[in-house]
C-alpha positions as CSV (number, residue, x, y, z in Angstrom):
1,X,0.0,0.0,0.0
2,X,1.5,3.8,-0.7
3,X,0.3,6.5,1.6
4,X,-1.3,9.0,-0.3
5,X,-2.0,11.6,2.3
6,X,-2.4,11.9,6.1
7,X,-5.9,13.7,6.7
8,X,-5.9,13.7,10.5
9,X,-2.8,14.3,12.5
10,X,-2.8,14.0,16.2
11,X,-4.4,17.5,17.1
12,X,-7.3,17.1,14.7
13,X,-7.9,13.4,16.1
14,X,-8.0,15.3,19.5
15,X,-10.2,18.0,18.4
16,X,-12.7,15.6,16.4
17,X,-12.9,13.5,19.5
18,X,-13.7,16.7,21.5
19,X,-15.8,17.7,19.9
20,X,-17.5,14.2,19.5
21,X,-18.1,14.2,23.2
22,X,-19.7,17.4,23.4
23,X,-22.2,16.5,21.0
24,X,-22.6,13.2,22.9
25,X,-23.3,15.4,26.2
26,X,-25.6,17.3,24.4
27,X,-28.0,14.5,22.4
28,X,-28.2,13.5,25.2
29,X,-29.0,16.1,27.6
30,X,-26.2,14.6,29.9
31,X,-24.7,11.3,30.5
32,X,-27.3,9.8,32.9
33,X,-28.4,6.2,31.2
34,X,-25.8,6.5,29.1
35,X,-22.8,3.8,28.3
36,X,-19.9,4.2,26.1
37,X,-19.0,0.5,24.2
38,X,-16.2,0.3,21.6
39,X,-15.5,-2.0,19.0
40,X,-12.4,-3.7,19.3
41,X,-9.9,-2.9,18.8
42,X,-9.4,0.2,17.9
43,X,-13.2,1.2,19.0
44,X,-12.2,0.6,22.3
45,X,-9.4,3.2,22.5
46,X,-11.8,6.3,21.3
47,X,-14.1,5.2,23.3
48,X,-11.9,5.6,26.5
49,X,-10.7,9.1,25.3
50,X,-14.3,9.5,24.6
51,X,-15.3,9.0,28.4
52,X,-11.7,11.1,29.8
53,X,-13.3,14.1,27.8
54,X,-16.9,13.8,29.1
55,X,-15.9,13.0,32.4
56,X,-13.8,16.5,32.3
57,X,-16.8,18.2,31.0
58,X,-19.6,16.6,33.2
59,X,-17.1,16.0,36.3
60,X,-18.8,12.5,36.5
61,X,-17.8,9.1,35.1
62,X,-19.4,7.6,32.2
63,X,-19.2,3.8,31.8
64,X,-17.0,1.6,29.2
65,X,-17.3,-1.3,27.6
66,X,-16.0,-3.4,25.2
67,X,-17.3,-5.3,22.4
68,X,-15.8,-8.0,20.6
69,X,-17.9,-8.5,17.1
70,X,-15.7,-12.0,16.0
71,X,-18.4,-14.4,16.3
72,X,-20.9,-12.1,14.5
73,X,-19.0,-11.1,11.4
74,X,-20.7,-12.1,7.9
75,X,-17.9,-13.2,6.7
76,X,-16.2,-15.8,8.8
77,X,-16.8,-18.4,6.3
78,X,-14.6,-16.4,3.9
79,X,-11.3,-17.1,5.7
80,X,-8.6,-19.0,4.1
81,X,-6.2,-21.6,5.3
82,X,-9.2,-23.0,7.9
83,X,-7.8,-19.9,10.3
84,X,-10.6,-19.9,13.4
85,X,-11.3,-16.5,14.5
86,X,-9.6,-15.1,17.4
87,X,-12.4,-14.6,20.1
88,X,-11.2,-11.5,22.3
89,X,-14.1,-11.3,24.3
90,X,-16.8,-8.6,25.2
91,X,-16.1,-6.8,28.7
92,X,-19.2,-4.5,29.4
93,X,-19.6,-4.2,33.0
94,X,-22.5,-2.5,33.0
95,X,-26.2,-3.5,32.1
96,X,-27.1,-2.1,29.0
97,X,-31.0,-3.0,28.8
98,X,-33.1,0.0,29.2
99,X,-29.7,2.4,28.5
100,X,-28.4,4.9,25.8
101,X,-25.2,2.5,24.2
102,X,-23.1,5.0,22.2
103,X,-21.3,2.2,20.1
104,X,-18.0,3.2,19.4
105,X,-15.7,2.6,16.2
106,X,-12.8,4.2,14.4
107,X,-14.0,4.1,10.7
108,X,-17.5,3.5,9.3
109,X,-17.2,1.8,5.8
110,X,-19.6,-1.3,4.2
111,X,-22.0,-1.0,7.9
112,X,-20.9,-4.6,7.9
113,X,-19.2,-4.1,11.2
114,X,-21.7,-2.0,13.1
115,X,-24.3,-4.6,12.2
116,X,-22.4,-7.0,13.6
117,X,-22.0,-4.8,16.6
118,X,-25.6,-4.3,16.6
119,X,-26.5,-8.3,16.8
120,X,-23.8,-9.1,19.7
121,X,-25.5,-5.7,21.7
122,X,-28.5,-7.5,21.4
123,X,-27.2,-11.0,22.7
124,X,-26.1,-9.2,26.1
125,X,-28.9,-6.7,26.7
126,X,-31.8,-4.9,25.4
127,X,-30.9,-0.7,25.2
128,X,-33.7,1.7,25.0
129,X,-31.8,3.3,22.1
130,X,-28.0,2.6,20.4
131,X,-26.4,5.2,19.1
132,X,-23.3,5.2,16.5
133,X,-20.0,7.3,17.0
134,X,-17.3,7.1,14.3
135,X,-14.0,8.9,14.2
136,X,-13.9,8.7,10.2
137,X,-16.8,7.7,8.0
138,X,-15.5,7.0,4.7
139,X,-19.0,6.1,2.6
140,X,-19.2,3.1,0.6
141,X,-22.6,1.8,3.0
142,X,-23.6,-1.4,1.8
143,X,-25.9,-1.6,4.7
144,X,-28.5,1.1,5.6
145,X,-26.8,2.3,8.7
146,X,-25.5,6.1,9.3
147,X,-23.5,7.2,12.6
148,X,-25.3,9.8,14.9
149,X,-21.7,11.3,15.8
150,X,-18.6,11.9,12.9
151,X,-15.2,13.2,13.3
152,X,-14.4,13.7,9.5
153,X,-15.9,12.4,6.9
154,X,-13.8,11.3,4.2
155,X,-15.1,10.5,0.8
156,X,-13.2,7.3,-1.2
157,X,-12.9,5.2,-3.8
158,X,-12.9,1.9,-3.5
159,X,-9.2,1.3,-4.5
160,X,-8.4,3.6,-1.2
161,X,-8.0,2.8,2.2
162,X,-8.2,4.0,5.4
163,X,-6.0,3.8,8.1
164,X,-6.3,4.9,11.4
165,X,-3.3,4.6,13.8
166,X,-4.2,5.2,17.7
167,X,-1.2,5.5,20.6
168,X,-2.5,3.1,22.6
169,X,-2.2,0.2,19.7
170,X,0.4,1.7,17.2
171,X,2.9,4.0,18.5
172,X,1.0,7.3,17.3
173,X,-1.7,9.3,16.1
174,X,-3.0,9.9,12.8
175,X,-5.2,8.9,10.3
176,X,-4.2,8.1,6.3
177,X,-5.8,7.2,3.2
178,X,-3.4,4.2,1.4
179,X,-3.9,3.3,-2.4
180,X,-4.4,-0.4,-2.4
């Protein structure tokens, strides 16, 4: 892959995230009910800056959890070499059913992801409402699902690729398109 251009450094990552959580707050109207869940991996990580910033703003926690979509992906059957998935495990605390979920991810593409998301929420609780948060949204939906909360959208082609790189997993912040 060639790196074609970096469209989020670090700063804009923070500020997109900011601002992500302000329009969380305000959605809303607060935190109370409300439960932050990322995707893993990378899901995970925004969703814990996610919760840092709201927690500054509201001066009160917000719970996180952690999803892990393996078992629920539409394409499992699809990998080669008989590879079995590697099952992470969900860690959400907190009982969802009857609260806001604010599910967490780093880039909304096909939908195929979030609708997995979606079906192993539903396995561990029954929210009165789920709502999406994205830190890029790139297009390309093959499923009718939109985020409620976008840090940048990003139109693509197909041939491009998105990659976003986060501290906690690779070393720094910033997010690229790549020509396959």
């Amino acid at each position: 892959m060639t790196q074609k251009a970096i469209v989020l450094d670090q700063d804009a990552i923070r500020r997109a995230l900011t601002r992500i959580a302000h329009e969380i707050i305000e959605r809303n109207k607060g935190i109370e009910n409300c439960v932050l869940v990322g995707i893993k991996t990378r899901g995970i990580h925004i969703a814990k800056r996610l919760a840092e910033r709201i927690e500054k703003i509201e001066g009160k926690p917000i719970n996180v959890g952690e999803l892990d979509i393996t078992l629920y992906r539409d394409d499992l059957s699809k990998k080669t070499n008989d590879e079995e998935p590697e099952v992470k495990g969900s860690d959400i605390q907190t009982d969802i059913t009857n609260r806001k979920v604010v599910l967490v991810d780093d880039v909304l593409y096909t939908g195929r992801t979030v609708r997995a998301a979606l079906d192993a929420l539903i396995d561990i609780g029954r929210p009165s409402q789920i709502q999406l948060a994205v830190l890029v949204d790139r297009g390309h939906r093959e499923l009718p699902i939109r985020a409620d909360f976008i840090g940048k959208n990003i139109p693509t082609s197909s041939a491009e690729k998105i990659v976003v790189a986060l501290n906690e997993v690779d070393g720094l912040d910033q997010v690229g398109i790549y020509e396959k």
